[in-house]
C-alpha positions as CSV (number, residue, x, y, z in Angstrom):
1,X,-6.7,-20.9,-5.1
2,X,-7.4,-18.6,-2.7
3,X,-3.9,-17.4,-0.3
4,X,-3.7,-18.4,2.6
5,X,-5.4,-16.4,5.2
6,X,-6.6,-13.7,2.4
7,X,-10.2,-14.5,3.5
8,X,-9.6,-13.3,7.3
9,X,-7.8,-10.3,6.3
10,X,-10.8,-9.3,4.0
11,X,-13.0,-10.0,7.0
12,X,-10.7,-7.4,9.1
13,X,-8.7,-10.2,10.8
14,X,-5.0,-9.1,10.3
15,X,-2.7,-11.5,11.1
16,X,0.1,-8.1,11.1
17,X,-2.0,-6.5,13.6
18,X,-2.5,-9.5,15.3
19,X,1.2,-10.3,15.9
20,X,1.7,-6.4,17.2
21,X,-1.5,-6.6,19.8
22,X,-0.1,-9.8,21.2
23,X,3.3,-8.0,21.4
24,X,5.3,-10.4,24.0
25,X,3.1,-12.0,26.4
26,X,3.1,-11.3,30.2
27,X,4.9,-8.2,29.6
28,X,2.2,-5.6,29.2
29,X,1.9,-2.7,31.6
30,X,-0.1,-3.2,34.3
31,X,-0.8,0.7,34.0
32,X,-2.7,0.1,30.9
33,X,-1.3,3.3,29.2
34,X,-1.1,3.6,25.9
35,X,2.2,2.9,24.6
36,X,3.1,5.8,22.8
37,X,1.2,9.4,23.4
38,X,-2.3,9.5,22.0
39,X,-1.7,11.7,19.1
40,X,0.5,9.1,17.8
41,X,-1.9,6.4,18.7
42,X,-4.9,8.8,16.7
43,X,-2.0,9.1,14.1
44,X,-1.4,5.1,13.2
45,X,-5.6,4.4,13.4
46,X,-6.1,7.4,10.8
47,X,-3.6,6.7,8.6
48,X,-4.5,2.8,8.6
49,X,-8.3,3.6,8.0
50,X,-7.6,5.8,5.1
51,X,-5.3,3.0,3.9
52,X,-8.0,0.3,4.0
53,X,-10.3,2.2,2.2
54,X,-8.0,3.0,-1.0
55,X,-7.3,-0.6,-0.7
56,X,-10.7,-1.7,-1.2
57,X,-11.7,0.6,-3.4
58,X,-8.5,-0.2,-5.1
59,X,-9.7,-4.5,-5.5
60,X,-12.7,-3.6,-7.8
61,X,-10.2,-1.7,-10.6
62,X,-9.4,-5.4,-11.8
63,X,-13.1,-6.1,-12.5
64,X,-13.2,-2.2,-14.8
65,X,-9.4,-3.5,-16.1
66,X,-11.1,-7.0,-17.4
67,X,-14.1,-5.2,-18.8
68,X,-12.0,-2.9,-20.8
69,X,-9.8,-5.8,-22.0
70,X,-12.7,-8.1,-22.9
71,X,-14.1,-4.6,-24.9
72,X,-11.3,-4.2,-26.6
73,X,-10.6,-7.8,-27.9
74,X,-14.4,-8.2,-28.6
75,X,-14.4,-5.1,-31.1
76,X,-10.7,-6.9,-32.3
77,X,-12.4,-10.2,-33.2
78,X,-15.7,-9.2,-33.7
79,X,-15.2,-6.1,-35.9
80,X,-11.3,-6.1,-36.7
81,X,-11.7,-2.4,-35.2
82,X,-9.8,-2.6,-31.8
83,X,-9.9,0.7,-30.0
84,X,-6.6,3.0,-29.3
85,X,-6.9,3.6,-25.9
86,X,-7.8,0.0,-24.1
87,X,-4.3,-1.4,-23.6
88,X,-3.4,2.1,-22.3
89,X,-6.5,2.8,-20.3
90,X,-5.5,-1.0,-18.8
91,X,-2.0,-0.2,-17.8
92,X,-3.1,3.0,-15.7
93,X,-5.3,0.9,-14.1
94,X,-3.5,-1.5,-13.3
95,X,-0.6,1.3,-12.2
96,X,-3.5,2.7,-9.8
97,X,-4.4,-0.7,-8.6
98,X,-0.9,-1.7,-7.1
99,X,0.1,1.8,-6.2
100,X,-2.7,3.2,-4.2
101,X,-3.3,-0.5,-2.5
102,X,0.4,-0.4,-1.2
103,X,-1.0,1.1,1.6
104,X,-2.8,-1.4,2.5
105,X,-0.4,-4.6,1.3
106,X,1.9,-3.1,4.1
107,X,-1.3,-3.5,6.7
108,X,-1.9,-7.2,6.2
109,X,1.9,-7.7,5.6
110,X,1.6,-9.3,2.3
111,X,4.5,-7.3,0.1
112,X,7.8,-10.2,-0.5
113,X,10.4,-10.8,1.8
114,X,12.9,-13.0,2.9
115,X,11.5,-14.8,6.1
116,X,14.2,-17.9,7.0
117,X,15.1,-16.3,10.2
118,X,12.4,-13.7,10.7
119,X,9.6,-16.0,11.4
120,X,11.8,-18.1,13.8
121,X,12.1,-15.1,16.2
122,X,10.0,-13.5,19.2
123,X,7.0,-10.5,18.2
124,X,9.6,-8.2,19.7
125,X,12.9,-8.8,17.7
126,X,10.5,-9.2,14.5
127,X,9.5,-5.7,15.3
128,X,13.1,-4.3,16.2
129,X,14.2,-5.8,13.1
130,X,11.3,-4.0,11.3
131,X,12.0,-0.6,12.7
132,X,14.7,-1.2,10.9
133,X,13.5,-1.7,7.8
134,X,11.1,1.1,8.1
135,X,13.7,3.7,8.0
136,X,15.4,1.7,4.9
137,X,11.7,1.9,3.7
138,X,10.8,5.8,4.5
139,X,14.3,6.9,2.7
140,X,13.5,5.1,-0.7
141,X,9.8,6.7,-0.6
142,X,10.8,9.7,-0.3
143,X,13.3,10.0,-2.9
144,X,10.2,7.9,-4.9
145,X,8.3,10.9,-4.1
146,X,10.5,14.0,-5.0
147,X,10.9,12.4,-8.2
148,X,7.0,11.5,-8.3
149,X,6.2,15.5,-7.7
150,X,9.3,16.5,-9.8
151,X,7.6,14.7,-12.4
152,X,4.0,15.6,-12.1
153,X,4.7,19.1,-11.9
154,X,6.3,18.8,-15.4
155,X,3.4,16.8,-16.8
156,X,1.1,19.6,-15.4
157,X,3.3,22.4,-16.8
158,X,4.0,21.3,-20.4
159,X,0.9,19.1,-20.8
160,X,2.8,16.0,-21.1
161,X,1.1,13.3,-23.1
162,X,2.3,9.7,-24.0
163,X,3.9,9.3,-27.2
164,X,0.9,6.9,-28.7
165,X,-1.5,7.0,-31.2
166,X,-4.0,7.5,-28.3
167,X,-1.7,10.4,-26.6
168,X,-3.3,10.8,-23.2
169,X,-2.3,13.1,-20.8
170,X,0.7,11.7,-18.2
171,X,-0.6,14.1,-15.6
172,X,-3.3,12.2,-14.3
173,X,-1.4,8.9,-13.4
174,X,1.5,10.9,-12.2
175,X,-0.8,12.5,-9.5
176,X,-2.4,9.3,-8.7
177,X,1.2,7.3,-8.6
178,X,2.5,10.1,-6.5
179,X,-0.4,9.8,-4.1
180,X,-0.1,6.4,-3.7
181,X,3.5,6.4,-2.9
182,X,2.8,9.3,0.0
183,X,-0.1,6.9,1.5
184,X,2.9,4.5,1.5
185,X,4.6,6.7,3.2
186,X,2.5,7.4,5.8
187,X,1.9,3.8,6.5
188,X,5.3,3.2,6.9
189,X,5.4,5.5,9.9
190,X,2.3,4.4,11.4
191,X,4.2,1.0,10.7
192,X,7.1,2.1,12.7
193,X,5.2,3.2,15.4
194,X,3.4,0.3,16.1
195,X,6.7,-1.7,16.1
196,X,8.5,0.4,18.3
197,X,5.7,0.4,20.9
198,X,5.7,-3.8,20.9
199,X,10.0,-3.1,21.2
200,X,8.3,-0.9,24.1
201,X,6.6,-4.0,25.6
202,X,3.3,-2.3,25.0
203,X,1.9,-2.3,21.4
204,X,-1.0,-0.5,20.1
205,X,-4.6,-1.7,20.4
């Protein structure tokens, strides 16, 4: 069954961006200036753009991840000759499939959390309370980070390969784990920003 409201944020309606451009009603700025300064305007658009597009690149690695799967258990039953490297090749898939779509799961609001009292309150405590959150959020990333590049670098140096029959090198999904996390990161800021411009009284368009 399909979630609820997954089809309009496929379509490009986001109910997160939704909640931010209605900010709280009858308070915008009869100015009409932006919020926040237009670099940091420029700043959440980019960094939501690139995030959408990793994020739907990102949805078709479940279709490759199923091919290989249905490969290697073909060749299994078929042939009794299952190959060494489909369950592994599977796993970094899926690794790149929920790391570099985080990006975009923070867009359309869809990662877990508690909402018993969040969804009772107004767009602008929702987005004082997720300022909050943000920083909470920015701190673990970037310690998720220095570890990821800690840890890639080591992989590049000493041509790290898994301890499997298959041995591939670890490099490769380092990188792409490590990128993922920094596109997090980066939306986590543009996530702040368009919180504390509805906090403002004027969120971002």
């Amino acid at each position: 069954m399909t979630p609820p409201g997954f089809a309009r944020r496929i379509a490009g309606d986001d109910p997160w961006k939704s909640s931010r451009r209605q900010g709280v009603t009858g308070q915008r700025a009869s100015t009409g200036r932006a919020a926040l300064p237009p670099l940091i305007v420029a700043y959440v658009r980019w960094v939501e753009a690139v995030g959408r597009f990793f994020g739907r690149i990102c949805m078709y690695l479940v279709f490759v991840m199923i091919g290989i799967l249905l490969y290697s258990a073909f060749l299994r039953t078929g042939f009794n000759r299952p190959p060494l490297w489909t369950v592994e090749m599977a796993q970094f898939l899926l690794t790149a499939y929920y790391i570099l779509g985080g990006a975009w799961t923070l867009q359309l609001g869809s990662h877990v959390r508690m909402d018993l009292l969040y969804e009772r309150w107004r767009p602008r405590k929702r987005a004082f309370a997720d300022t909050i959150t943000s920083v909470c959020l920015l701190t673990y990333l970037a310690v998720m980070i220095w570890g990821g590049v800690s840890s890639s670098a080591y992989a590049l140096e000493y041509g790290q390969r898994a301890a499997t029959s298959w041995r591939p090198p670890m490099a490769p999904i380092k990188l792409i784990m490590t990128f993922g996390l920094v596109l997090m990161l980066l939306q986590t800021v543009a996530f702040f920003f368009r919180d504390l411009a509805v906090v403002r009284g004027r969120p971002i368009e």
